[in-house]
KEGUGU-956180 format. One record per residue (C-alpha): residue number from 1; residue in one letter; x negated, y, z negated. Coordinates in Angstrom, 3 decimals, decimal comma, always signed. Layout:
N
(NUM 'A' (X Y Z))
...
***
This chain:
387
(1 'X' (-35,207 +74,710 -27,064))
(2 'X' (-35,804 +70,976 -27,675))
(3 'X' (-38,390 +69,428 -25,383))
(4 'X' (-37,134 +67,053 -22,703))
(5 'X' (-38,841 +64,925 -20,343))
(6 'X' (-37,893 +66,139 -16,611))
(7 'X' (-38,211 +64,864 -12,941))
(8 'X' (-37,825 +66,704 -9,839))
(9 'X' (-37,399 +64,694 -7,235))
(10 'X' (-37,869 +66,486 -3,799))
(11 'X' (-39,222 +66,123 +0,198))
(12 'X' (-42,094 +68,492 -0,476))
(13 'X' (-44,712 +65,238 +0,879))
(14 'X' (-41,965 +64,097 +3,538))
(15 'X' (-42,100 +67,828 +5,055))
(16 'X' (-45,394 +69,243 +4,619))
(17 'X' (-44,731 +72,681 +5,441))
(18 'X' (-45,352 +76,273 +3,282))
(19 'X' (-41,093 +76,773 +2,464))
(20 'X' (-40,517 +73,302 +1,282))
(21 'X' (-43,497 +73,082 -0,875))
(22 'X' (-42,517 +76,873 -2,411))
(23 'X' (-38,898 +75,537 -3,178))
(24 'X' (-40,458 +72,025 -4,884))
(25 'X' (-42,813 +74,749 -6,890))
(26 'X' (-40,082 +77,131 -7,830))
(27 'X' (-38,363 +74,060 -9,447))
(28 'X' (-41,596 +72,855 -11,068))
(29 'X' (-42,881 +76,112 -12,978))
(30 'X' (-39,838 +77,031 -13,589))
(31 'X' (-38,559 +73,866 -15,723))
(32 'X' (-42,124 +74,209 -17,078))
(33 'X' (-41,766 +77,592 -18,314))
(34 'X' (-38,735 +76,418 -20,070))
(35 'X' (-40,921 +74,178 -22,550))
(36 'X' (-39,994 +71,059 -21,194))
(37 'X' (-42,076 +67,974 -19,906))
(38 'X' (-41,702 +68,290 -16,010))
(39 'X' (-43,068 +66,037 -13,455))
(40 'X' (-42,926 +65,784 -9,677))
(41 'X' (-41,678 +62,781 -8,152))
(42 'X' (-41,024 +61,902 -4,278))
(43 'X' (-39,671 +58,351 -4,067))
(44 'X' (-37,027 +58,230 -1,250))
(45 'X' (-38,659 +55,845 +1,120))
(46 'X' (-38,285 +58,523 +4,098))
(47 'X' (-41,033 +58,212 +5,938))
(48 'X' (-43,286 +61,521 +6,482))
(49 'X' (-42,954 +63,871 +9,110))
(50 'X' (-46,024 +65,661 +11,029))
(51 'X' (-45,093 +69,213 +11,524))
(52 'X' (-48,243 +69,224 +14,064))
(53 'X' (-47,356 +66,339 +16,556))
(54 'X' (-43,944 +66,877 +15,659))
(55 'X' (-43,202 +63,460 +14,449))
(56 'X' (-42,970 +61,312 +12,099))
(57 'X' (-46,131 +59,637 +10,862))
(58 'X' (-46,861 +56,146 +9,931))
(59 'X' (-50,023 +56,507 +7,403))
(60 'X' (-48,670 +59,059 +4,682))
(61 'X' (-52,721 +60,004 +3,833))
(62 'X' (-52,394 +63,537 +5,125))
(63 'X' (-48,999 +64,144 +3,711))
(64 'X' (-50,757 +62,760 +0,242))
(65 'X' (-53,262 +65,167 +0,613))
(66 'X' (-51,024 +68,352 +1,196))
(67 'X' (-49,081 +67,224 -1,682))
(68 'X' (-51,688 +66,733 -3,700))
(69 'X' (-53,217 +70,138 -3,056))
(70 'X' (-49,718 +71,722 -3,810))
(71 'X' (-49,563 +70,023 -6,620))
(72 'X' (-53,096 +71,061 -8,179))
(73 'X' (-52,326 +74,867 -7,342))
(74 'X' (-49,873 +75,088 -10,219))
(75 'X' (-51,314 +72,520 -12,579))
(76 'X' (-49,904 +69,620 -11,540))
(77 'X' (-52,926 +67,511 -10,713))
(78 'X' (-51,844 +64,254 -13,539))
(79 'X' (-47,978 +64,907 -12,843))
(80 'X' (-46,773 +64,111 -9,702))
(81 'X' (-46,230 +60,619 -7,834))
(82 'X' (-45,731 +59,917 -3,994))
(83 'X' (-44,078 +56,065 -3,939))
(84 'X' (-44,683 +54,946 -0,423))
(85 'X' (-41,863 +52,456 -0,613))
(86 'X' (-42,899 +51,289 +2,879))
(87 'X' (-46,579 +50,562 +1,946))
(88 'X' (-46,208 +49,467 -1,378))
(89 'X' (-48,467 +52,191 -2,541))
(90 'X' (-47,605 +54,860 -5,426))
(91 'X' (-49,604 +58,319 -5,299))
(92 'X' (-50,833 +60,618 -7,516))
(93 'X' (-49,281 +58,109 -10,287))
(94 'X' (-49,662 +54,606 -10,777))
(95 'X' (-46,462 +52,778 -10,181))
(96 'X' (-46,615 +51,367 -13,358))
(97 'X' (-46,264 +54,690 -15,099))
(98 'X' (-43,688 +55,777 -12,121))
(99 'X' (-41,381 +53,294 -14,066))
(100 'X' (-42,612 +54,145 -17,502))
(101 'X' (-41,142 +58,120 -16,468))
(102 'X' (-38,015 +56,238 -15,354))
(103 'X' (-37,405 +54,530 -18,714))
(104 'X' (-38,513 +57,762 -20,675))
(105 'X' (-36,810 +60,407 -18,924))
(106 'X' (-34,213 +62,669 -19,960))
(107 'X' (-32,892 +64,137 -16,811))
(108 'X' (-33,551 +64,107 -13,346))
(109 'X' (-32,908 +66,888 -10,252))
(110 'X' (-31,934 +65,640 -7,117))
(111 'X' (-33,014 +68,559 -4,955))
(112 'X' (-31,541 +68,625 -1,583))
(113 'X' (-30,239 +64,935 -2,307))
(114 'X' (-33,831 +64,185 -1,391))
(115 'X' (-33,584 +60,628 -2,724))
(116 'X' (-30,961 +58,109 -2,326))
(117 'X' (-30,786 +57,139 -6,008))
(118 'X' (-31,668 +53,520 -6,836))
(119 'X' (-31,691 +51,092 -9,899))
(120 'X' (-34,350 +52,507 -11,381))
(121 'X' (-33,365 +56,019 -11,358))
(122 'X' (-30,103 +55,127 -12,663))
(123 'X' (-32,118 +54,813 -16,291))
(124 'X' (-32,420 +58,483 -16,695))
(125 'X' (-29,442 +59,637 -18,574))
(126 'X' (-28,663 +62,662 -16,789))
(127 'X' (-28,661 +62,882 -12,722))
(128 'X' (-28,352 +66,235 -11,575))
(129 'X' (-27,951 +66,410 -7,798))
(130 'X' (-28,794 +70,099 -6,249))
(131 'X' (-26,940 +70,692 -2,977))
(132 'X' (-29,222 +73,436 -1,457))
(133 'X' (-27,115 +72,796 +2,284))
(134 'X' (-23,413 +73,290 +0,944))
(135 'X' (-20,062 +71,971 +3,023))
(136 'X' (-21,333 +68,518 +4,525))
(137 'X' (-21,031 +66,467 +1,439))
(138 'X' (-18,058 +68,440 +0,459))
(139 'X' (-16,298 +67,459 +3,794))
(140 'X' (-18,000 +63,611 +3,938))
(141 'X' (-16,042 +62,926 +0,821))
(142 'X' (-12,899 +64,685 +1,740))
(143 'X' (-12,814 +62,372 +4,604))
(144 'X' (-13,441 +59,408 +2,264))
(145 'X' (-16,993 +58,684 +3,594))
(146 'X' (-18,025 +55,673 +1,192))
(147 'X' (-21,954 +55,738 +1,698))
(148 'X' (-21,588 +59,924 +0,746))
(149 'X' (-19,437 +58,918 -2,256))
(150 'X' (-21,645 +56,206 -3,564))
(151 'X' (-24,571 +59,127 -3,224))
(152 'X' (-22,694 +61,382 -5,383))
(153 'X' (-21,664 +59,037 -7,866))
(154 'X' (-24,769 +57,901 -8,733))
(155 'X' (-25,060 +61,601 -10,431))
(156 'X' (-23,752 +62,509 -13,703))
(157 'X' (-23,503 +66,488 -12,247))
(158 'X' (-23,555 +68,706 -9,437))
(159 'X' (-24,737 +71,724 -8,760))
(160 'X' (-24,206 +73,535 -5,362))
(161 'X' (-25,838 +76,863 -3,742))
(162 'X' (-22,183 +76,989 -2,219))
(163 'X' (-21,523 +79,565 -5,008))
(164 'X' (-18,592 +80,966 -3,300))
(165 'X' (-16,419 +77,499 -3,400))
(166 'X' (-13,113 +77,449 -5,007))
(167 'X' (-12,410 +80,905 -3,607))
(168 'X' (-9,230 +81,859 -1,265))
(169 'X' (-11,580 +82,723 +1,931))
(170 'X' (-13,854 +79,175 +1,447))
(171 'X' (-11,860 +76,357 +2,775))
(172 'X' (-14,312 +73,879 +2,179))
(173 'X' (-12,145 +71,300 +0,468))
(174 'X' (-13,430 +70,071 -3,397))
(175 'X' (-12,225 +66,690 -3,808))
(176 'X' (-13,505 +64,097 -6,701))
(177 'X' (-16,158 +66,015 -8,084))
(178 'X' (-16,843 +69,213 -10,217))
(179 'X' (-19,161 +71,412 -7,864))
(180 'X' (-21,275 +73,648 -10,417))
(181 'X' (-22,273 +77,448 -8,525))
(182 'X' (-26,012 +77,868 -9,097))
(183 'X' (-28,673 +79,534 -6,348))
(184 'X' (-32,878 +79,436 -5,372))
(185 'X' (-34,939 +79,836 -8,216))
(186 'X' (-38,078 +81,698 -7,820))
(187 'X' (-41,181 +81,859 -10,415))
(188 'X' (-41,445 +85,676 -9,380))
(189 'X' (-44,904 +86,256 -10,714))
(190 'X' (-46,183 +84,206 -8,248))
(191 'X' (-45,394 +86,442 -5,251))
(192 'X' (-47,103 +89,602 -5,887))
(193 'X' (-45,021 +92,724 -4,237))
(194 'X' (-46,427 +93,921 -1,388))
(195 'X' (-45,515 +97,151 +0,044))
(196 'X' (-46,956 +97,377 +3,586))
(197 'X' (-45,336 +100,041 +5,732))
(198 'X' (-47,716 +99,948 +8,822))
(199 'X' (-46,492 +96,412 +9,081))
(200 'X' (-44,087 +96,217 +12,180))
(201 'X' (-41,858 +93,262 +12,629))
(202 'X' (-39,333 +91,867 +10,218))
(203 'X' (-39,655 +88,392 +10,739))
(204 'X' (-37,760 +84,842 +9,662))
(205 'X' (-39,513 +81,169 +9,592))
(206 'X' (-37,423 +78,369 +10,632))
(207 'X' (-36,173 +75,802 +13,199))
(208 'X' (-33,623 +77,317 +15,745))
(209 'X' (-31,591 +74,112 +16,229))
(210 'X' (-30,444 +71,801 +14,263))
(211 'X' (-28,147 +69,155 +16,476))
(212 'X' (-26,687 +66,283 +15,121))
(213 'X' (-24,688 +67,357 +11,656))
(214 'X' (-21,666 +69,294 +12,812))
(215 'X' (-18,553 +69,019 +10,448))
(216 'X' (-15,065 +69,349 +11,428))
(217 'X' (-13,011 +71,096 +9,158))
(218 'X' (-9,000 +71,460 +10,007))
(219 'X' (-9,582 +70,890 +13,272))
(220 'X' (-12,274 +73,694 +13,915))
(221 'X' (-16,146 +72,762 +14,389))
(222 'X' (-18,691 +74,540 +12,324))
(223 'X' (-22,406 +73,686 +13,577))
(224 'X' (-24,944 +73,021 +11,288))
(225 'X' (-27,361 +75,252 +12,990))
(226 'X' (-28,896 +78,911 +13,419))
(227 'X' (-29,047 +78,858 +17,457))
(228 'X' (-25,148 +79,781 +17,712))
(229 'X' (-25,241 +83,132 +15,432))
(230 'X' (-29,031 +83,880 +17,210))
(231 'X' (-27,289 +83,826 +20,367))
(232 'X' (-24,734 +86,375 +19,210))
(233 'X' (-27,521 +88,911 +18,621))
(234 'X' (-30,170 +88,161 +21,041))
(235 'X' (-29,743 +91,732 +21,985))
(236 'X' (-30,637 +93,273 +19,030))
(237 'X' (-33,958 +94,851 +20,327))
(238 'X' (-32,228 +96,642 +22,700))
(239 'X' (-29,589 +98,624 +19,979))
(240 'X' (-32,880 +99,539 +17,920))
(241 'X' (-36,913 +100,914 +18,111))
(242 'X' (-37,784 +98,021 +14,993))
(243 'X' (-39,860 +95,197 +16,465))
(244 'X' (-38,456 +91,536 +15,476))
(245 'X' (-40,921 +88,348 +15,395))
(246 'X' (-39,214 +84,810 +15,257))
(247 'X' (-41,182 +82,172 +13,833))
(248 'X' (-38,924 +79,823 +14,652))
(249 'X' (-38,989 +76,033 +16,103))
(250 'X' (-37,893 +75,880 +19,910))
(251 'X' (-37,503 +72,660 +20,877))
(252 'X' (-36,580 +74,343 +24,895))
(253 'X' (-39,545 +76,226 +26,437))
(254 'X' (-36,585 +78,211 +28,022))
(255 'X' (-34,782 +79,020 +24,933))
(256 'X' (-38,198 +80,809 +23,869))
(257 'X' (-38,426 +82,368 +27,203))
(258 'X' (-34,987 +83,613 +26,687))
(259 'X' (-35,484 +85,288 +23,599))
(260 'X' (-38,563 +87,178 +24,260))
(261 'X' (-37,168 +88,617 +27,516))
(262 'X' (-34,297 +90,226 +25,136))
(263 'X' (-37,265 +91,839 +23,381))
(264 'X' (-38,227 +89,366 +20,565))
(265 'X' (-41,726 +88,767 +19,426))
(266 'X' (-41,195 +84,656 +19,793))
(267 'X' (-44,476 +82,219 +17,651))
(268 'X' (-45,296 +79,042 +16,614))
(269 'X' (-43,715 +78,428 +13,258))
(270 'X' (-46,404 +75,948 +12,193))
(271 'X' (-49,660 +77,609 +11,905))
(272 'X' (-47,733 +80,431 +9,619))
(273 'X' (-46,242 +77,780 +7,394))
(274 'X' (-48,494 +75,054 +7,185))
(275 'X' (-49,675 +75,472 +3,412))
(276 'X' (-48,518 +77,566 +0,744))
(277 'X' (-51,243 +80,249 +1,057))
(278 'X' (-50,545 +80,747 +4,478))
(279 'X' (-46,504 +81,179 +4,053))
(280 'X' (-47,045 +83,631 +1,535))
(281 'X' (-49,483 +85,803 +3,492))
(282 'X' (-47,143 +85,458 +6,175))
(283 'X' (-43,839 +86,903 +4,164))
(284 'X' (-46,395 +89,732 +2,437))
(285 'X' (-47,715 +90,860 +5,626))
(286 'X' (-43,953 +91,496 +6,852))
(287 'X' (-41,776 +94,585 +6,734))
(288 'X' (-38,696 +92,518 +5,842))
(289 'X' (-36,627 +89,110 +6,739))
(290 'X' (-34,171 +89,856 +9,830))
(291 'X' (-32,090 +86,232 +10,225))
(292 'X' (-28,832 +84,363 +10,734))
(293 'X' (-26,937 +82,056 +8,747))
(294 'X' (-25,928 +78,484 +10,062))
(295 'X' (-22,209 +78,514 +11,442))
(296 'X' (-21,054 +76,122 +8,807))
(297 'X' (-22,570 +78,379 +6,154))
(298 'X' (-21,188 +81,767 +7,732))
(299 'X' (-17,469 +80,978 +8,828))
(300 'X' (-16,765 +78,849 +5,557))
(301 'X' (-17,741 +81,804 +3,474))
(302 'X' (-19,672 +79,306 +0,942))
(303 'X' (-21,663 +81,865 -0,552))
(304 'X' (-25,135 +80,084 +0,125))
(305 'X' (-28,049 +81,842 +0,047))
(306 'X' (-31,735 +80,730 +1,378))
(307 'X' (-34,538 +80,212 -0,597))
(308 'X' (-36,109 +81,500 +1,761))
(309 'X' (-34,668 +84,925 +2,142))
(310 'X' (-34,986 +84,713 -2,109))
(311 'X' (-38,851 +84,462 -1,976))
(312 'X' (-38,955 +87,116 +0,932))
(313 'X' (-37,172 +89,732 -1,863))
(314 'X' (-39,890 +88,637 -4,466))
(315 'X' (-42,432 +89,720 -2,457))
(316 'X' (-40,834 +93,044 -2,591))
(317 'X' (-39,501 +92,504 +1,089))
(318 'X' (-36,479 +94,004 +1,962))
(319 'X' (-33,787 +91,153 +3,467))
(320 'X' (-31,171 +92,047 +6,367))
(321 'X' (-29,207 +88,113 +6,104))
(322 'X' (-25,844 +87,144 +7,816))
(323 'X' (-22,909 +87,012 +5,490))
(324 'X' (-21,838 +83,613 +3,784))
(325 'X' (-19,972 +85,742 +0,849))
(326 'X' (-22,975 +85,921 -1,220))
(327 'X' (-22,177 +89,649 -1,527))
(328 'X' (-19,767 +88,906 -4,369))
(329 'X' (-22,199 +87,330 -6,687))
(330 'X' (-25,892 +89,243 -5,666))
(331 'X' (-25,806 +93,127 -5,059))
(332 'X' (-26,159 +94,385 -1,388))
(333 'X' (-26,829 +97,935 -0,225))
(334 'X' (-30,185 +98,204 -1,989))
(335 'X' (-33,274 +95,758 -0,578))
(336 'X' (-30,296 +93,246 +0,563))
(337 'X' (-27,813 +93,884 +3,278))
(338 'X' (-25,270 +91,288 +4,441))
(339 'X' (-23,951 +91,731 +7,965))
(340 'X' (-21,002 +90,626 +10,371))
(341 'X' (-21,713 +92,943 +13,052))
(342 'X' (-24,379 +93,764 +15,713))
(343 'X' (-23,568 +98,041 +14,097))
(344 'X' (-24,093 +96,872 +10,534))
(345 'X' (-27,982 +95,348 +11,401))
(346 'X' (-28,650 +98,490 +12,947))
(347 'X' (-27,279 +100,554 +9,885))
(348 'X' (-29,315 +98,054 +7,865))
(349 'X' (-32,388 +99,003 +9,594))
(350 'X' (-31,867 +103,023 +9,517))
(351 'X' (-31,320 +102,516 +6,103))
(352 'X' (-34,574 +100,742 +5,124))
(353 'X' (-36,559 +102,735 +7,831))
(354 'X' (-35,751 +105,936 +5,910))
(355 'X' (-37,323 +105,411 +2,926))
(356 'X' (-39,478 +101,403 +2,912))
(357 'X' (-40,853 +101,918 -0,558))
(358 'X' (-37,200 +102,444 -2,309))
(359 'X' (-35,955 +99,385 -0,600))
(360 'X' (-39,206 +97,441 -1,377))
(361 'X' (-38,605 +98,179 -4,783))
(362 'X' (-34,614 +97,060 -4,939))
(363 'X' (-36,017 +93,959 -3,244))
(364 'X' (-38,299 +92,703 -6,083))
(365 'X' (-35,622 +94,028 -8,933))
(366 'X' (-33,065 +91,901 -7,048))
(367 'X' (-35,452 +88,659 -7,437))
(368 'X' (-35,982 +89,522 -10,699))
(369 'X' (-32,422 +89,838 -11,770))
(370 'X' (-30,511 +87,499 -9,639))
(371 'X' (-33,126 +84,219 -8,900))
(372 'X' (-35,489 +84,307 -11,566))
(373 'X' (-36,488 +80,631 -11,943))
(374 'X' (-35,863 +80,263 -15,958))
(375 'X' (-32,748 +81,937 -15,765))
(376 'X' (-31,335 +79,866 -12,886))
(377 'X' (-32,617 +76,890 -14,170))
(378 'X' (-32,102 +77,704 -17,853))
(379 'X' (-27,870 +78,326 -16,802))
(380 'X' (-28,322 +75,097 -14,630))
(381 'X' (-29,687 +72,870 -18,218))
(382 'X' (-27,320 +74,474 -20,478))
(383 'X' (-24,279 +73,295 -18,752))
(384 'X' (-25,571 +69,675 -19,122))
(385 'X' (-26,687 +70,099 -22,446))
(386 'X' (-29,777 +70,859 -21,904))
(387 'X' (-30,309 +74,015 -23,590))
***
């Protein structure tokens, strides 16, 4: 494989948290692994957000320092720049070189359309923009949204974790561009299995709500949030003995209230995901991932899949996920269950109850087959020449 010069552009500095700096990594080592020149870039202007206060923050010195520390765990101490565009300020980098990598760069990867791509970036030869949220931008243009348009055009290719599109039972309309299936890569090796059967809540990390990005789609609303599809199974506790802990962000005091008088174990999201070391420990010390799918995910039948969940299966935990039609492309039965129905978590459970260490194992071999960082990424760089 020829060498190529690659950026990753990403949010890993603009949300400090344990996830987003695991997917920016995944990207990173993985690219690396593949023999090519790979550096870290986070240039979108966005100003950071403080997980903590829950805000956003003015002086970008912590976020800095997370993202320097993130950076230095996998070897990354000389390749990475945060361009403050606010402050004038470049990270990590000089700016100088910032638009030395520009000139010199082969490709670029958009991930999560983290950057709204200006002149600069334009340079790089190949713009590859990595939908990890599928059916927004997919309806935005169908409705001829220009500033979503202009976004996507400034790519030369797009890939999508909406791997189901195209099918009969996704209606998610494809207009103007050619929407490449790909999924989370994970560097595998880095999340040592863990088989811990004394441990006794399956467990999820995330924010519960997520107002403000609904789509409509042939006249029917699909929310572009987790609360809706909680809701529908707030009573799981009471169909099942397993113990369920939600580290999850409630914005409501009540809604918390709520869910731990169904029986749910109900924490603070932040101090379990505020650095990488501490995310990990989290997932490893868990007996699986129990969680829901967005509503705009679910009913479209997209065919996303988290990146999340994908890390929780590297660690060798066993993942019980709402169905988005994923089923068709990854395995389920064995270490992955997809469900539609309150009956099917249950089964779900019984069946990993009965024997942990078999579905611990199917859990890993799944990561290992299906998300495995060079071969995602490997597929994603042939198909633009890249190979």
């Amino acid at each position: 494989m020829s060498r190529s010069t690659i950026l990753v552009l990403h949010l890993a500095g603009q949300y400090p948290l344990g996830g987003i700096g695991w997917q920016a990594i995944h990207h990173l080592v993985g690219l690396q692994r593949l023999g090519h020149d790979v550096y870290y870039v986070e240039d979108s202007g966005a100003p950071p957000y403080d997980p903590h206060a829950r805000k956003l923050a003015e002086d970008p010195s912590s976020t800095v320092a997370a993202l320097a520390r993130t950076m230095e765990r996998i070897g990354f101490g000389e390749r990475w720049a945060y361009h403050d565009v606010s402050g004038g300020r470049c990270y990590g980098t000089s700016l100088a070189r910032l638009r030395e990598l520009y000139r010199r760069a082969d490709a670029l990867l958009n991930v999560c359309g983290a950057t709204w791509l200006r002149e600069e970036h334009l340079r790089v030869p190949l713009r590859l923009y990595v939908q990890t949220d599928p059916v927004l931008d997919q309806v935005k243009v169908a409705r001829g949204e220009r500033s979503a348009i202009s976004a996507l055009e400034a790519h030369t290719h797009h890939f999508t974790y909406g791997e189901n599109f195209g099918s009969p039972d996704c209606p998610v309309p494809l207009l103007r561009f050619t929407w490449r299936p790909t999924r989370p890569p994970v560097v595998v090796d880095l999340w040592e299995p863990r088989f811990t059967p004394k441990a006794p809540h399956f467990t999820t990390v995330g924010t519960w709500h997520n107002p403000g990005r609904d789509v409509i789609l042939d006249g029917q609303r699909y929310v572009w949030s987790k609360h809706g599809n909680f809701d529908r199974f707030i009573d799981l506790p009471r169909h099942t003995t397993q113990t369920f802990e939600l580290a999850l962000e409630f914005y409501n005091l009540e809604d918390a209230a709520r869910y731990r008088a169904h029986g749910w174990a109900v924490v603070d999201p932040y101090p379990r995901s505020r650095d990488l070391e501490i995310y990990q420990e989290y997932v490893g010390s868990s007996r699986g991932e129990f969680t829901v799918a967005k509503d705009v995910v679910a009913r479209t039948r997209c065919g996303w899949f988290s990146d999340r969940s994908a890390s929780y299966l590297a660690a060798g935990k066993p993942v019980i996920t709402q169905d988005t039609g994923f089923g068709k492309f990854i395995p389920t039965g064995q270490g992955l269950f997809a469900f539609g129905t309150m009956d099917e978590i249950v089964a779900a459970i019984d069946q990993i109850n009965a024997d942990p260490s078999a579905h611990c194992r199917a859990a890993r071999e799944l990561a290992c087959e299906y998300f495995d960082a060079e071969r995602v990424l490997g597929r994603m760089l042939a198909e633009v020449g890249l190979g």
